[in-house]
C-alpha positions as CSV (number, residue, x, y, z in Angstrom):
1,X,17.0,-56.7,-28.4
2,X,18.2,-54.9,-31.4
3,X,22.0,-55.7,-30.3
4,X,20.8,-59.5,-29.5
5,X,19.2,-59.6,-33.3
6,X,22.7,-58.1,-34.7
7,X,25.1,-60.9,-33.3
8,X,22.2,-63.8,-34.0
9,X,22.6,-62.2,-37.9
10,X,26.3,-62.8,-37.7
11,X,26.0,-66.2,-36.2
12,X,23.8,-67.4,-38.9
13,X,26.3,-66.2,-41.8
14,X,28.8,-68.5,-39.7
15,X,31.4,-65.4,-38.7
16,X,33.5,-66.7,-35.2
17,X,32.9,-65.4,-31.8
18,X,36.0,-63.7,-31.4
19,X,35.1,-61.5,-35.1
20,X,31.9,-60.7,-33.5
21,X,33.0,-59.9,-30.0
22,X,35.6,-57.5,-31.5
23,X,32.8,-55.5,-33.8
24,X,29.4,-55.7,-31.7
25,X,31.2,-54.9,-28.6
26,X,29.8,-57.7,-26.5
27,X,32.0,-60.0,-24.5
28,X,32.7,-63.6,-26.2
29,X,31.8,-65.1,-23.1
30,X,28.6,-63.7,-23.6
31,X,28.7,-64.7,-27.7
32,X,29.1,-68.1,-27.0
33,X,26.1,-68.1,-24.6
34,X,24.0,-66.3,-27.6
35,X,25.2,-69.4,-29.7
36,X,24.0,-72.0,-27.4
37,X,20.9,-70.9,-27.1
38,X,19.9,-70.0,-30.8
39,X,21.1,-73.3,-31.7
40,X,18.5,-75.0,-29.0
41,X,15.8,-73.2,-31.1
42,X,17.0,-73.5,-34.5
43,X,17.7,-69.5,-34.9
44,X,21.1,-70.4,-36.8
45,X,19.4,-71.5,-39.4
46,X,19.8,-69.3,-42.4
47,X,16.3,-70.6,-44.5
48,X,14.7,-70.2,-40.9
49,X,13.0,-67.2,-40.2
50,X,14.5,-65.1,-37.8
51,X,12.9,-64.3,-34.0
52,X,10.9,-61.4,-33.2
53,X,11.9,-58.8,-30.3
54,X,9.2,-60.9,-28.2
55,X,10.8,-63.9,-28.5
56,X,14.0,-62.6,-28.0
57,X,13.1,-60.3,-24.7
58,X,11.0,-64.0,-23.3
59,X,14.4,-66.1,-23.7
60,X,16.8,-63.6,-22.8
61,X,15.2,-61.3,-20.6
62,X,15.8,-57.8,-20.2
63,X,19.1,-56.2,-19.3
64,X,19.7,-56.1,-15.6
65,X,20.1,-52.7,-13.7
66,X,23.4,-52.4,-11.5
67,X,22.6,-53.1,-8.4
68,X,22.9,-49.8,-6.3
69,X,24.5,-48.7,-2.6
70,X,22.2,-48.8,-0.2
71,X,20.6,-44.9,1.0
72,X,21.6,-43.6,3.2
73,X,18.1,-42.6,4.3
74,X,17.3,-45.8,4.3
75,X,17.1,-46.0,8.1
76,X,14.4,-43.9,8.2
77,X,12.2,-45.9,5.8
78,X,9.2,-46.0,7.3
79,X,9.3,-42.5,8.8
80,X,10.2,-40.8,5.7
81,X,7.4,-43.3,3.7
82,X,5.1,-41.8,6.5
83,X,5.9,-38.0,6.1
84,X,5.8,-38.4,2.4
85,X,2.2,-39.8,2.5
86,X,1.1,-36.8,4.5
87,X,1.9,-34.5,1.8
88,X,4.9,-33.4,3.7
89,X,7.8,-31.8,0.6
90,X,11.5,-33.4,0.4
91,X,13.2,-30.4,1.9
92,X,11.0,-30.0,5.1
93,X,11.9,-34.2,5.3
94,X,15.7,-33.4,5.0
95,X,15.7,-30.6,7.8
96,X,13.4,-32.8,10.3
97,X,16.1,-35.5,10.0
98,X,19.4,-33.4,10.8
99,X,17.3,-31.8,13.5
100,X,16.3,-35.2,15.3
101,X,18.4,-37.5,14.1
102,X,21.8,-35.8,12.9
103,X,21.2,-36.5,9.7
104,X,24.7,-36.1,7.6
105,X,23.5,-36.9,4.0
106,X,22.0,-34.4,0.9
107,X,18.3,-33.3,0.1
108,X,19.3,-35.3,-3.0
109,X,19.3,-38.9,-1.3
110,X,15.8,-38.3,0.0
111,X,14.7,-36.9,-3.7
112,X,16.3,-40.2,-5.0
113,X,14.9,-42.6,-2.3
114,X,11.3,-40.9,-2.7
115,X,11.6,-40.9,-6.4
116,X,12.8,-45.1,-6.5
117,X,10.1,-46.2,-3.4
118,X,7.2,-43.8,-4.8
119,X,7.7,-43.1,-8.1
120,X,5.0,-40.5,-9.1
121,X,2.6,-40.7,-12.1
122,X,2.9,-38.6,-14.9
123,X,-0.5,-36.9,-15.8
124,X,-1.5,-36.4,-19.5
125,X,-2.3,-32.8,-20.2
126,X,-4.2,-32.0,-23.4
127,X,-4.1,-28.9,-25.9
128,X,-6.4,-26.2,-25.5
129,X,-7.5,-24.8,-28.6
130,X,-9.0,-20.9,-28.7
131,X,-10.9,-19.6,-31.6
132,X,-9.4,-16.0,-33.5
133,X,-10.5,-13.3,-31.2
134,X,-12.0,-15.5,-28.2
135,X,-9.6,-15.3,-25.1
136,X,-6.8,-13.6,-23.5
137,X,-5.0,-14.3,-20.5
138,X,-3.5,-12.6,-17.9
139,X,-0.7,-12.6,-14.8
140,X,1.6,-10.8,-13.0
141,X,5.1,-11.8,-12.9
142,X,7.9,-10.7,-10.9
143,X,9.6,-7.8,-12.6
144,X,13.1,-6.2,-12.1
145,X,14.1,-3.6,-9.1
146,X,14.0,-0.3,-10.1
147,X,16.1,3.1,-8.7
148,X,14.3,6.1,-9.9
149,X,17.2,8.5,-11.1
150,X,16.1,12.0,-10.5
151,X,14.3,10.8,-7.0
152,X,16.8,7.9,-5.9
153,X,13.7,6.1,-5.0
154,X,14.5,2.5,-4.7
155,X,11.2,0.2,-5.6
156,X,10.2,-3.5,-6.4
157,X,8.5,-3.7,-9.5
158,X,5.3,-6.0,-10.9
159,X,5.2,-7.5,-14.9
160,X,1.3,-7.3,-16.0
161,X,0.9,-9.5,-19.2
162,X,-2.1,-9.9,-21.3
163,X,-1.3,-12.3,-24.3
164,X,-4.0,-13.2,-26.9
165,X,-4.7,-16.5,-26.9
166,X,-4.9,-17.3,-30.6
167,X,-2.2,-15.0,-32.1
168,X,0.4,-14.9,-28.7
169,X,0.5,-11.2,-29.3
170,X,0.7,-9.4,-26.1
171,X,0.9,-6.1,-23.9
172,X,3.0,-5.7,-21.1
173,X,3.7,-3.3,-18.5
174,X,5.8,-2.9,-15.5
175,X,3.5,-1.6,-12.3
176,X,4.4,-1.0,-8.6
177,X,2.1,-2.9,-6.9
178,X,-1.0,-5.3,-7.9
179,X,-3.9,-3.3,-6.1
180,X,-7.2,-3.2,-7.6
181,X,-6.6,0.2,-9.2
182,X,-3.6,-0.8,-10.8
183,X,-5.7,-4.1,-12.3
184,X,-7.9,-1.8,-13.6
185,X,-5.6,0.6,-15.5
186,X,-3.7,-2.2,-17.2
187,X,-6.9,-3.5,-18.2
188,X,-7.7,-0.2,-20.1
189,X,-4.0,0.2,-21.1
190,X,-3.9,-3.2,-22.7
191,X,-7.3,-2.6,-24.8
192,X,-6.6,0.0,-26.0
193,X,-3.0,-1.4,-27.1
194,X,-4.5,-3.8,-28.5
195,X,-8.0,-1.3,-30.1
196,X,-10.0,-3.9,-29.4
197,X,-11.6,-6.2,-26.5
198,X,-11.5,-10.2,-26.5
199,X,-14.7,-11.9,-25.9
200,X,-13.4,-13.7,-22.7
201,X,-9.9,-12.8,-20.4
202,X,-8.3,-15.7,-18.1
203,X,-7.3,-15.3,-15.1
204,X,-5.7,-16.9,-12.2
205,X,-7.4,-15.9,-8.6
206,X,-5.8,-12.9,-7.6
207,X,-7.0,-10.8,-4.6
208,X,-7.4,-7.3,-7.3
209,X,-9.8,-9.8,-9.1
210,X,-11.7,-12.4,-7.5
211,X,-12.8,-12.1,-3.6
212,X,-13.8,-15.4,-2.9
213,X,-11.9,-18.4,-5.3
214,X,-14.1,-21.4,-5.8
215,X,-14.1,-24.1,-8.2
216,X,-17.9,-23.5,-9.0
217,X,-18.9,-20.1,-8.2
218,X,-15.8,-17.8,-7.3
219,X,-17.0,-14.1,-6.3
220,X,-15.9,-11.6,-8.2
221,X,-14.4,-8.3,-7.0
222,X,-17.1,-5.5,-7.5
223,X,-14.8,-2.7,-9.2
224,X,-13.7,-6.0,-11.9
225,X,-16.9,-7.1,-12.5
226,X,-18.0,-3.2,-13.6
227,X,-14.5,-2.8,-16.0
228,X,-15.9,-6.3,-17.1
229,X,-19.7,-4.8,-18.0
230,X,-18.2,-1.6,-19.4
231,X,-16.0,-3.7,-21.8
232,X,-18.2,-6.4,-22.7
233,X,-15.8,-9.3,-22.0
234,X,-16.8,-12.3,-19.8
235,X,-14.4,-13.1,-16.4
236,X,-12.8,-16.8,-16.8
237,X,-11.1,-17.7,-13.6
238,X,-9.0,-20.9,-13.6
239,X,-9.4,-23.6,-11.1
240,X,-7.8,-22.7,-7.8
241,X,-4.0,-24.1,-8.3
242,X,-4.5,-25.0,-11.5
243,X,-2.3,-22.2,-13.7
244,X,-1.7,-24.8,-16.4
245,X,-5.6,-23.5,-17.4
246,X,-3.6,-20.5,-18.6
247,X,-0.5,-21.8,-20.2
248,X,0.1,-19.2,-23.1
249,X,-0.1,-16.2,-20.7
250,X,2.4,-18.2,-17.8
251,X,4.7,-18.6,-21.0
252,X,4.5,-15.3,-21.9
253,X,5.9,-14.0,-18.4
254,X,8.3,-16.3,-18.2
255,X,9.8,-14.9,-22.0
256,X,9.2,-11.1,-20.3
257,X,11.5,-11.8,-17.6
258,X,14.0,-14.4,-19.5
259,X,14.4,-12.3,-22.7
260,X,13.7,-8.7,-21.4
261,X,15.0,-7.8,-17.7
262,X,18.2,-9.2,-17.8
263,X,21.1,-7.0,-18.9
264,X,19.5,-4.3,-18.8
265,X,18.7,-0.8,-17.1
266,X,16.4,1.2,-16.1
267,X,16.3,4.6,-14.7
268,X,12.6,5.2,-13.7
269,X,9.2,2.9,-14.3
270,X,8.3,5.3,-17.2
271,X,11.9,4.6,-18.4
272,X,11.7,0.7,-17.9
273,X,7.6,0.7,-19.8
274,X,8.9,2.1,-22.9
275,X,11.6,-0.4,-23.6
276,X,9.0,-2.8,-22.9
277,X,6.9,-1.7,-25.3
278,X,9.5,-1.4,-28.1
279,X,10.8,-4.8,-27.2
280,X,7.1,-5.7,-27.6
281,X,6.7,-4.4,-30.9
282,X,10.4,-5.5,-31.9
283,X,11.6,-8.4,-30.8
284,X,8.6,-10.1,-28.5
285,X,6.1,-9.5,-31.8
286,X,8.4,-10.7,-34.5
287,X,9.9,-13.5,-33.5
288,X,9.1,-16.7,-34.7
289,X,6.6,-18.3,-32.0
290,X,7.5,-22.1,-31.2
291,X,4.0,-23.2,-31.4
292,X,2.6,-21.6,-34.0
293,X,5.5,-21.1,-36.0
294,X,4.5,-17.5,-36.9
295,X,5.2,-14.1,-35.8
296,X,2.8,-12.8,-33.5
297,X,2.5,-9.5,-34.1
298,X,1.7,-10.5,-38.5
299,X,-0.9,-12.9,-36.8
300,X,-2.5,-10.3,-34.8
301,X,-2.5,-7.1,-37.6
302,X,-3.4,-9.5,-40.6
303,X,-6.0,-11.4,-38.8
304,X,-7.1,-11.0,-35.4
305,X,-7.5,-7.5,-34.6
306,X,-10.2,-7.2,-36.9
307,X,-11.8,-9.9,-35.3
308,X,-11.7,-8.0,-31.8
309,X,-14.8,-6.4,-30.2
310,X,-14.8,-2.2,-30.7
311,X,-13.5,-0.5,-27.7
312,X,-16.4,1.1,-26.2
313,X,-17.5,4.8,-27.3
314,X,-16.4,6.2,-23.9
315,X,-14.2,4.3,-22.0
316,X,-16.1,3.2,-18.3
317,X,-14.5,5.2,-15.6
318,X,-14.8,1.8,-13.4
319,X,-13.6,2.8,-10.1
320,X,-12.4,0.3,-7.5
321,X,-14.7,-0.6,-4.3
322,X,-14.0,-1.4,-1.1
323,X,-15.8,-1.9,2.7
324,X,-14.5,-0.1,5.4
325,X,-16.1,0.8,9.1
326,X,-17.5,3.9,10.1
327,X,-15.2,4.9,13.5
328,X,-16.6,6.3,16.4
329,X,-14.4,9.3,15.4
330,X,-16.9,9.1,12.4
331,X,-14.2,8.3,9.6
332,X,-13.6,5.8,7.7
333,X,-9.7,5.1,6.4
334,X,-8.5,3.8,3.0
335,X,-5.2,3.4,2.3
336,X,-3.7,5.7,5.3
337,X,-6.3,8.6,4.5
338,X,-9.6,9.6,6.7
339,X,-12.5,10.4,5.0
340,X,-16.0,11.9,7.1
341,X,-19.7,10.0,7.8
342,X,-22.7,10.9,8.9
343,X,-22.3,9.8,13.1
344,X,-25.4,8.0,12.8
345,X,-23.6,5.4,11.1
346,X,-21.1,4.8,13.4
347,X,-20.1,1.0,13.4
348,X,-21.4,0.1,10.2
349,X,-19.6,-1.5,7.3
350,X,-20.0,1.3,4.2
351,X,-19.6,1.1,0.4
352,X,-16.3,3.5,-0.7
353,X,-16.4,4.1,-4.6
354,X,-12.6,5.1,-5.0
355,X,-12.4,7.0,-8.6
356,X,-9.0,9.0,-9.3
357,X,-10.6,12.2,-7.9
358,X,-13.4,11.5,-6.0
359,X,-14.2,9.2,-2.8
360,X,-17.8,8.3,-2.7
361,X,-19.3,6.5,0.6
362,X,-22.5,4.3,0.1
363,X,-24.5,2.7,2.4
364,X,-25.8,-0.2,0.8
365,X,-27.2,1.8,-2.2
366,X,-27.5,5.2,-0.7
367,X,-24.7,8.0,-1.4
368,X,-24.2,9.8,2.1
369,X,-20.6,11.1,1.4
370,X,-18.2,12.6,-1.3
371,X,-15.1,13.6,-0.6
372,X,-12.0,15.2,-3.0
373,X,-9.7,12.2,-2.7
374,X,-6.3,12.0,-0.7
375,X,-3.5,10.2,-1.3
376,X,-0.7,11.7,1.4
377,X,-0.9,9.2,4.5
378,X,-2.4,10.8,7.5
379,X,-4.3,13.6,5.4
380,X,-8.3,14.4,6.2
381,X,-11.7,15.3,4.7
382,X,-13.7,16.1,7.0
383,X,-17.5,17.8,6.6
384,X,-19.1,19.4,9.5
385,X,-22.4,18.2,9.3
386,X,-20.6,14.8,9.8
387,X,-19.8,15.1,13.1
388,X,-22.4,15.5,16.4
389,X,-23.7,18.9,17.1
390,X,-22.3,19.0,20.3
391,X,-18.9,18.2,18.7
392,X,-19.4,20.8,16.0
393,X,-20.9,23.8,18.6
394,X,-17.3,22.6,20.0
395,X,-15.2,23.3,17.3
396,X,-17.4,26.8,16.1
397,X,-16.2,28.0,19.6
398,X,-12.9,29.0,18.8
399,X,-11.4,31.9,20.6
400,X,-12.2,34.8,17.8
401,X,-15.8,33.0,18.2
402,X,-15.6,33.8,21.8
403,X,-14.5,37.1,21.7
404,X,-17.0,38.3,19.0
405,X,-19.8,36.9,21.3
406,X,-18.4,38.9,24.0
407,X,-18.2,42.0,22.2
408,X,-22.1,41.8,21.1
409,X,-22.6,41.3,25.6
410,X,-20.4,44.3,26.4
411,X,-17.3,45.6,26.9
412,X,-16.9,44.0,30.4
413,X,-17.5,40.7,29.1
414,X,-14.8,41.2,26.4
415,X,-12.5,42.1,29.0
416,X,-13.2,39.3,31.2
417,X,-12.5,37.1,27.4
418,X,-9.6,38.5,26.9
419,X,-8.0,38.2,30.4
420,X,-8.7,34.4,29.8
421,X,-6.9,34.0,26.9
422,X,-4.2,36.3,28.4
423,X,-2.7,33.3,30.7
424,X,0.1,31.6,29.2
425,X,-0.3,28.7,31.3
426,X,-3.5,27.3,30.7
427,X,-5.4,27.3,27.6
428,X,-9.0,29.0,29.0
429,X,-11.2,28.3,26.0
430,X,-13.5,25.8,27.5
431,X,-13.6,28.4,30.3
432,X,-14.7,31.3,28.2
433,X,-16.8,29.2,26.5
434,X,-18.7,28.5,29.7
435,X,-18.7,32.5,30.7
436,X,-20.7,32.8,27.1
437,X,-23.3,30.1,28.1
438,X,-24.1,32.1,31.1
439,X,-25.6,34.3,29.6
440,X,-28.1,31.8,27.8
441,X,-29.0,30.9,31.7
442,X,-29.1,34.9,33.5
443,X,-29.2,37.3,30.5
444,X,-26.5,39.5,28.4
445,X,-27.4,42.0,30.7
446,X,-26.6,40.5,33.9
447,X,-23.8,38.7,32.7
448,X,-22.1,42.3,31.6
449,X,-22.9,43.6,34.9
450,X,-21.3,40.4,36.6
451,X,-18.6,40.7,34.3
452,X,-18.1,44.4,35.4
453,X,-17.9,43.4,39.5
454,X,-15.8,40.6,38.3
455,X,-12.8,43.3,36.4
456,X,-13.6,46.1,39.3
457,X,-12.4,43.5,41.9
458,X,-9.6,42.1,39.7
459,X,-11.0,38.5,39.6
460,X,-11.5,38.2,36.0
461,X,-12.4,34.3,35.9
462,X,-15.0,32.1,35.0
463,X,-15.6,30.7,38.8
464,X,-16.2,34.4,40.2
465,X,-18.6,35.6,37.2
466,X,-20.4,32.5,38.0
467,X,-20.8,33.2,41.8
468,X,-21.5,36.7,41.5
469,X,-24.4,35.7,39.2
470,X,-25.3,33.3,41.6
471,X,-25.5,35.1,44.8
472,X,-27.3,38.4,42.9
473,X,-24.4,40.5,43.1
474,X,-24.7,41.7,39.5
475,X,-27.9,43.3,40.7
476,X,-26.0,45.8,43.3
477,X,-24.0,47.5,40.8
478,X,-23.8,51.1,40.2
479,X,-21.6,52.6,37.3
480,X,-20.4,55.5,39.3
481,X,-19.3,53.6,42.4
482,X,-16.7,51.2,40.1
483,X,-14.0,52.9,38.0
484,X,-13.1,50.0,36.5
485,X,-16.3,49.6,35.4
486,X,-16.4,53.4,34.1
487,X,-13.2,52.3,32.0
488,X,-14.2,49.3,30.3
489,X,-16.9,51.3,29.1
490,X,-14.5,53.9,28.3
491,X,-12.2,51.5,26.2
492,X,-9.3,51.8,28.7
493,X,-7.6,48.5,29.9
494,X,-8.3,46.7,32.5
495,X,-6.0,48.7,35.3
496,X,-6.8,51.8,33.9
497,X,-7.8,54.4,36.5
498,X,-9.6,57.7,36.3
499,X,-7.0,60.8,36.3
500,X,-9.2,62.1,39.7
501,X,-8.9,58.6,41.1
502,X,-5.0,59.3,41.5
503,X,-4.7,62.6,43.0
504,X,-6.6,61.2,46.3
């Protein structure tokens, strides 16, 4: 309309077509058209006043859009129409139609067909403002890949950001993983960076912090909601898929890994967190923000760090929580580690209280285990008063157990122990063990002198004590009429012979 206004000017100061044409670069096909149609309604007069962009746009219309090729989707209209209302994304369309229908074209013509057919509506967002010392916001961000120098360990990394909401000052650390532990610590370590503790920290709906997202009443992890208590700042969880709620802190990790991990090194994560923190300082806080047009780190020492709440007196030791099941070999497992319950508890779900040192197990609210905690896969705490007491009588009966039991019966009875553990085929302890327990059933006295038949016949085993205690044999025994007997009482070994016994 603006051009249409220009050449109408001209034409009312009488210039010709072709000076017109060769200045407004319009056609003078389309100059002489303009002329016709200003003088039907009297626009070429100079005292007249001159049309508005209304009148103009209703007489001449709007400029017509070249007429484009036709898609080459456009075949599969109505199925790719029908896909798209399902929710169904651009690239999944583009594979489906080279699968079944040997598609040749781009992912671009079905982005161009979907964005001219259904064009989408652009939603209005609106400014959040925060007052000085209100909020903060967190996220994790993808961080660089690290190879530890001295171990050649070779690790994916984590970008933990906290930025203050008013002042876009920040903290950020690189971490190995986003367990609830690891939540925790930057937490503490951003806090304390910052000596002092917003009145409310947003969040997205991680796993390390919420349990359960909802729009209305999310659940929030029980080791969070303690470092929450202890630091006396209220959890703000955004909507689920809605991280626009926390805009200033998405920023922020998207500066991190633009401005800070690229082009350079890093030889270890203790490395890697103390260029961060001097680019934090350096850079990050004295740069000039784009929104607030200040530096963030003046903002934040001038103003806002006053305004923080005091870091507690003693910082809350907050250890993280989680359920695990009591196994029927009456341990429980966290993170590759076995820890010991109380059997009668087998099959439950239990409270473990995971502190750097400790490992607490809870059911409900009762304390039934502590443990020293592990961290080398496979490794175990066990307590004996965990396990049954016919599983710990079990383990008590080791082999020295045995023989010092056998000792207290007699001599014979030691020797018979001792020929059991003598085999190098099988492993007898279950059978000594069972020798012991006949004494509980016949005496230590008959079981010596059953032991003493046993050695003076040179069957020395658990099946013949047993029968000879059965059948009364034990009972016939004289000392004198078995030298093997004599011997074993003698301390000889078990083939000794008396020096007589030889010269027969």
């Amino acid at each position: 309309m603006h051009q249409y206004r220009q050449v109408i000017q001209r034409l009312r100061l009488g210039e010709t077509d072709r000076a017109i044409a060769r200045t407004e670069r319009v056609g003078r096909v389309k100059v002489a058209s303009l002329r016709e149609c200003a003088a039907q309604r009297g626009w070429l007069d100079p005292t007249g006043p001159m049309p508005d962009d209304e009148s103009l746009a209703a007489e001449l219309g709007t400029p017509q859009r070249r007429p484009q090729n036709l898609s080459s989707v456009e075949p599969f209209r109505e199925q790719l129409l029908a896909w798209h209302a399902q929710g169904i994304q651009a690239t999944t369309i583009h594979r489906a139609l080279v699968r079944n229908h040997g598609y040749g074209g781009s992912v671009h013509a079905v982005y161009r067909f979907l964005e001219r057919e259904v064009p989408s509506t652009p939603q209005a967002t609106v400014m959040l403002d925060f007052a000085v010392g209100e909020s903060a916001q967190v996220d994790f961000g993808q961080g660089p890949a690290i190879t530890d120098r001295r171990t050649g360990d070779a690790f994916k990394t984590w970008i933990f950001v906290m930025t203050l909401a008013w002042c876009r000052h920040q903290y950020a650390e690189l971490v190995r993983n986003q367990k609830v532990e690891t939540w925790l610590a930057c937490h503490r370590h951003a806090f304390e960076w910052f000596n002092g503790v917003p009145r409310s920290v947003r969040i997205d709906n991680p796993k390390c912090a919420i349990t359960r997202a909802c729009y209305y009443e999310p659940e929030v992890q029980r080791a969070y909601g303690q470092l929450a208590l202890g630091y006396s700042f209220r959890i703000d969880p955004c909507p689920v898929r809605d991280p626009k709620k926390k805009g200033r802190v998405e920023s922020g990790v998207k500066y991190v890994k633009s401005s800070f991990v690229p082009l350079r090194e890093f030889h270890s994560l203790e490395h890697g967190n103390q260029q961060l923190r001097e680019w934090v300082m350096g850079e990050a806080g004295n740069r000039i923000h784009g929104s607030t047009r200040e530096r963030p780190l003046k903002l934040f020492t001038e103003t806002e760090q006053a305004i923080l709440q005091p870091l507690p007196a003693i910082a809350p030791e907050c250890p993280a929580w989680a359920k695990a099941k009591l196994h029927p070999n009456c341990h429980v497992q966290f993170e590759y580690c076995y820890y010991s319950a109380p059997f009668a508890l087998i099959g439950q779900e239990l409270w473990l209280e995971i502190a750097p040192s400790a490992l607490r197990i809870y059911r409900d609210h009762e304390l039934v285990a502590v443990h020293p905690r592990l961290f080398k896969p496979g490794t175990r705490s066990t307590v004996d008063e965990h396990l049954p007491p016919d599983a710990v009588a079990f383990l008590m009966r080791d082999p020295q157990f045995c023989l010092k039991q056998a000792a207290r019966i007699g001599p014979a009875c030691r020797a018979v122990v001792e020929s059991l553990f003598s085999n190098r085929v099988l492993d007898h302890l279950r059978a000594a063990q069972g020798l012991l327990r006949l004494g509980e059933s016949f005496g230590g006295k008959r079981l010596e002198a059953a032991c003493a038949r046993a050695l003076n016949f040179g069957t020395p085993t658990y099946r013949s004590v047993k029968q000879i205690l059965a059948n009364g044999f034990d009972q016939q025994l004289e000392l004198a009429e078995f030298p093997a007997l004599e011997a074993a009482y003698l301390g000889a070994g078990r083939f000794s012979r008396h020096g007589g016994d030889l010269m027969h």
